[in-house]
C-alpha positions as CSV (number, residue, x, y, z in Angstrom):
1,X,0.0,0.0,0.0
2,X,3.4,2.5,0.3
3,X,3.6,2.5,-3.4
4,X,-0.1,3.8,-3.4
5,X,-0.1,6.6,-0.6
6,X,-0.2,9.3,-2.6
7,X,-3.0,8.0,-5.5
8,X,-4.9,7.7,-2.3
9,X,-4.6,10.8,-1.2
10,X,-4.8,12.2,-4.2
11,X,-8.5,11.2,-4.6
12,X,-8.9,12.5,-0.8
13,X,-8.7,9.3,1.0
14,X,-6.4,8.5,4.1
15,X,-4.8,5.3,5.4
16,X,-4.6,3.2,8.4
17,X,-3.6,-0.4,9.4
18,X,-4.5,-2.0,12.2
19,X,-3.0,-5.1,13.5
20,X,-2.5,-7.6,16.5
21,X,1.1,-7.0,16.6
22,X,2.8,-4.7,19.4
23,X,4.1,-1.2,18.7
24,X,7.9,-2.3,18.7
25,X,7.2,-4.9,16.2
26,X,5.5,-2.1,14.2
27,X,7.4,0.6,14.7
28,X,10.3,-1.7,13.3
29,X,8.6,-2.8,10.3
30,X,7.5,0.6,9.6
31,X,11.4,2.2,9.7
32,X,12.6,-1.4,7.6
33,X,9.6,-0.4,4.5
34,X,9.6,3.5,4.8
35,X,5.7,3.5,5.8
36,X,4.3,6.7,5.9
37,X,1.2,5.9,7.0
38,X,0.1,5.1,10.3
39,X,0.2,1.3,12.2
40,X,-2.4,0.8,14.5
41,X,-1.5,-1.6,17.0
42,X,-4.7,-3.7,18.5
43,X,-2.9,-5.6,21.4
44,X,-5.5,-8.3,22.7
45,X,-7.4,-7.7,19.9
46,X,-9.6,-5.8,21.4
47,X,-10.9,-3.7,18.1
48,X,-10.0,-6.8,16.0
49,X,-13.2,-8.5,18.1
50,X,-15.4,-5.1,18.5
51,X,-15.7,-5.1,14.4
52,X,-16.1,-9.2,14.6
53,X,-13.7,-9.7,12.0
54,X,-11.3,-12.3,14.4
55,X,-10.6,-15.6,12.2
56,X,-12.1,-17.6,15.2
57,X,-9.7,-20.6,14.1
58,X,-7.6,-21.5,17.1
59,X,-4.2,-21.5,15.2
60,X,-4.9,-18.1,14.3
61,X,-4.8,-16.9,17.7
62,X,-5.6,-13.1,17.5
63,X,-5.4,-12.9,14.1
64,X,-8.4,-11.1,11.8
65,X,-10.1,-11.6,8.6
66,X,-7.8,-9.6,6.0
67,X,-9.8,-6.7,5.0
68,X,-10.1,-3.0,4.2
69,X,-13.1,-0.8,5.6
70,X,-14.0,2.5,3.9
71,X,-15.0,4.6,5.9
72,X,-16.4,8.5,5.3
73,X,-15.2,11.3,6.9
74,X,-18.0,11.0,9.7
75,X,-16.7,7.6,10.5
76,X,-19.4,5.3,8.9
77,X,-18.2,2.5,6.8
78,X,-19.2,2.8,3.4
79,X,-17.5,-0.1,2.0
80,X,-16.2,-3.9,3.3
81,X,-13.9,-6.3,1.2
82,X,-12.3,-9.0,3.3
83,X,-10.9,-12.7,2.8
84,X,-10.6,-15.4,3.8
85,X,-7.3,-16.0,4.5
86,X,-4.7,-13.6,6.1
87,X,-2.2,-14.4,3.0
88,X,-4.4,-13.0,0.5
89,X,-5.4,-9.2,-0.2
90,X,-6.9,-6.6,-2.8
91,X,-4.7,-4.7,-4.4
92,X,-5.3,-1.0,-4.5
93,X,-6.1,-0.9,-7.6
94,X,-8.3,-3.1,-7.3
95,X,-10.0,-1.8,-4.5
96,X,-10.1,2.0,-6.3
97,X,-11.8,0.0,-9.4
98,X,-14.4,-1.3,-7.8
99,X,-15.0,1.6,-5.5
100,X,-15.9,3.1,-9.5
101,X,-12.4,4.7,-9.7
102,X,-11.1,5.5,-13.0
103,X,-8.9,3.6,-15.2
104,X,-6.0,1.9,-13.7
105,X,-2.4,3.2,-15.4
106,X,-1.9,0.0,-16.9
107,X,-1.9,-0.5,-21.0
108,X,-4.8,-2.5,-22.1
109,X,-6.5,-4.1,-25.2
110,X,-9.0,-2.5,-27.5
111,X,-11.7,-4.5,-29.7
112,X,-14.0,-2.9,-32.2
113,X,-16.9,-4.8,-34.1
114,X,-19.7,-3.7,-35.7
115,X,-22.1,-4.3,-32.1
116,X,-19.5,-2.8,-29.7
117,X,-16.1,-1.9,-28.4
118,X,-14.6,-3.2,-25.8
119,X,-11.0,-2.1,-23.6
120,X,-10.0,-4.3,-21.2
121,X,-7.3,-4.1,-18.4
122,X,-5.7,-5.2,-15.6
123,X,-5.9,-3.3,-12.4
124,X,-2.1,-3.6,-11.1
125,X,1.2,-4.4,-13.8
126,X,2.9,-6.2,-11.2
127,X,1.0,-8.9,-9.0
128,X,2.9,-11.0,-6.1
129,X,1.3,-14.3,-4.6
130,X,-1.8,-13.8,-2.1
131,X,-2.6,-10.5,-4.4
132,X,-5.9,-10.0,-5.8
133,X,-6.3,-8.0,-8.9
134,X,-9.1,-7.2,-11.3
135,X,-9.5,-7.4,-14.8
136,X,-11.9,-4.6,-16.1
137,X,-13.9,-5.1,-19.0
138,X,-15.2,-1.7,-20.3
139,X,-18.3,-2.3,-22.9
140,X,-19.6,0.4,-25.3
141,X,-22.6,-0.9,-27.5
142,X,-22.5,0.0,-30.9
143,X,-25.3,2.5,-32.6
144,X,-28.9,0.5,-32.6
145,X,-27.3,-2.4,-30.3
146,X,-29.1,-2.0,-26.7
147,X,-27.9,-4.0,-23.6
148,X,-30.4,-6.4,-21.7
149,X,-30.1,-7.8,-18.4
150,X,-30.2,-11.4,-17.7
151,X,-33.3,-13.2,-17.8
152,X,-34.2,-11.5,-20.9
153,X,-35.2,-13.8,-23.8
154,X,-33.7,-14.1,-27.1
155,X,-30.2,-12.2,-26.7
156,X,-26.9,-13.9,-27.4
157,X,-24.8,-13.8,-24.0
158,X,-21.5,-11.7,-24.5
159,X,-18.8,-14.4,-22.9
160,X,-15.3,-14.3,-22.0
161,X,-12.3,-16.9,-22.2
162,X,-9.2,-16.7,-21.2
163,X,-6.5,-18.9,-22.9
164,X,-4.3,-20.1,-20.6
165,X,-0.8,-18.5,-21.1
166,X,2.4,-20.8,-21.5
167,X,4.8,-18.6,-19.2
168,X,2.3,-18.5,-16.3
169,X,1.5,-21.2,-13.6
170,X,-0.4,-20.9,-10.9
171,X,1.3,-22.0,-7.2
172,X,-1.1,-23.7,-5.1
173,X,-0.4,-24.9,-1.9
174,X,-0.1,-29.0,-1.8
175,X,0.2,-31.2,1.1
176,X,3.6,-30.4,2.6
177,X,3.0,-26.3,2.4
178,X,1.3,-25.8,6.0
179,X,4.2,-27.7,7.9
180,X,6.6,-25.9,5.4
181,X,4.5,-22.5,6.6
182,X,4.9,-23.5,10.2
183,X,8.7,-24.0,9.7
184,X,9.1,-21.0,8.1
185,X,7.5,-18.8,10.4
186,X,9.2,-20.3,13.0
187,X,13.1,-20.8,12.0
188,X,12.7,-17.7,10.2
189,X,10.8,-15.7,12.9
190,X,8.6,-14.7,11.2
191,X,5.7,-12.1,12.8
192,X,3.3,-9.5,11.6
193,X,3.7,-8.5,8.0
194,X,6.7,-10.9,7.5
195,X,3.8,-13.3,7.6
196,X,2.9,-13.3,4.4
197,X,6.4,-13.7,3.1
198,X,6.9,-16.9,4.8
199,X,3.5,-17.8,2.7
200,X,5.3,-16.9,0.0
201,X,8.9,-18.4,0.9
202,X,6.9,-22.0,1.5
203,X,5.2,-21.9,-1.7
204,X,8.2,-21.3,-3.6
205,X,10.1,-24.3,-1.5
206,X,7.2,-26.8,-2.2
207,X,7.4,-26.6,-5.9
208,X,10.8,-26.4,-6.3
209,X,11.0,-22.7,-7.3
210,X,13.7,-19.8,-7.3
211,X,12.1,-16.8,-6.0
212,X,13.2,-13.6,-7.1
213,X,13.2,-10.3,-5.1
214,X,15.0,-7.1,-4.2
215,X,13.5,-7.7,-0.2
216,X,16.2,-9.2,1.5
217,X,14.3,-10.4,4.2
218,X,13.5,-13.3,2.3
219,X,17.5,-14.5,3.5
220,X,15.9,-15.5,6.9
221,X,13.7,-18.4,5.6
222,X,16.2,-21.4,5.2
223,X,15.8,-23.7,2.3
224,X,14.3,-21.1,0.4
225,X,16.3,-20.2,-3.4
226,X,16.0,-17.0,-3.9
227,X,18.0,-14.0,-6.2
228,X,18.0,-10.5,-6.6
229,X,17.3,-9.7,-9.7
230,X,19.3,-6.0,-9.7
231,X,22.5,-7.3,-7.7
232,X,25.4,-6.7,-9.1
């Protein structure tokens, strides 16, 4: 969400995070990633249970549903999208999409037929595992071609495939990736926001895979491969 700061506040919104973890823990992470935005910390959980969001899981011991609440400048939430799990989260952009924000900065795909055009994009250029983007389809109909909504009869239903790509796999966790978790966010002490890393770092171990990234606080997850891309 750094990267993001200022769109958000461009379009008059502010930022919070509130988590479980105590203010040193925090307080470090926030000098480590340059946050500029304020960490809330929630020690017992107290607002964590007050908005009933706690995953009420017992290994998840005072940890929430991930989520984002939009709230207006009285307070009142105006907006909720949460997950399931605490290794998965909208992407801003994704968030600012379906909160009816305009286009996303990313290049995308134009169509043209006779009945309509169509643009389609992604929401974010860059994705990392546990991310969740969007892909936006933006529909003009053509002169004389009107839209119906479903249940209408005799309409031809506008459907989309998509092909899957040669260079892309999708990661998903097998039967060795919770006790690889475990270990890695143990030998690696791993807490708060280095959570999700250790997701990440397990995945990568379980199928084999080199991970590369410019955070080097991937070097405290043993067994895990990974590179640098920009080192010299």
């Amino acid at each position: 969400m750094q990267s993001r700061v200022s769109d958000l506040r461009a379009k008059g919104l502010g930022l919070a995070a509130i988590s479980y973890d105590p203010v040193e823990i925090l307080a470090a992470f926030s000098r480590q990633r340059e946050i500029t935005f304020p960490l809330l910390s929630d020690t017992g959980s107290a607002t964590i249970k007050a908005y009933g969001i706690l995953n009420p899981d017992p290994s998840r011991a005072g940890i929430p549903f991930p989520g984002t609440f939009i709230l207006d400048r009285q307070g009142k939430v105006t907006s909720r999208f949460f997950e399931d799990s605490f290794t998965e989260r909208n992407t801003v952009a994704s968030l600012m999409v379906k909160l009816g924000g305009k286009r996303a900065p990313v290049a995308g795909t134009r169509v043209s037929s006779a009945h309509l055009n169509l643009t389609t994009w992604p929401t974010d250029s860059t994705i990392a595992p546990g991310n969740r983007f969007s892909l936006v389809f933006d529909i003009v109909p053509g002169p004389g071609v009107h839209v119906y909504a479903p249940g209408a009869k005799g309409y031809r239903v506008v459907a989309v495939n998509i092909a899957p790509q040669p260079n892309v796999r999708l990661l998903a966790p097998g039967e060795r990736h919770w006790r690889l978790f475990r270990q890695m966010i143990t030998e690696g002490q791993a807490r708060g926001p280095l959570i999700s890393d250790a997701q990440i770092a397990a995945l990568a171990i379980e199928h084999g895979g080199v991970l590369h990234t410019t955070d080097r606080n991937f070097a405290r997850f043993p067994g895990l491969r990974w590179i640098n891309p920009i080192a010299k």
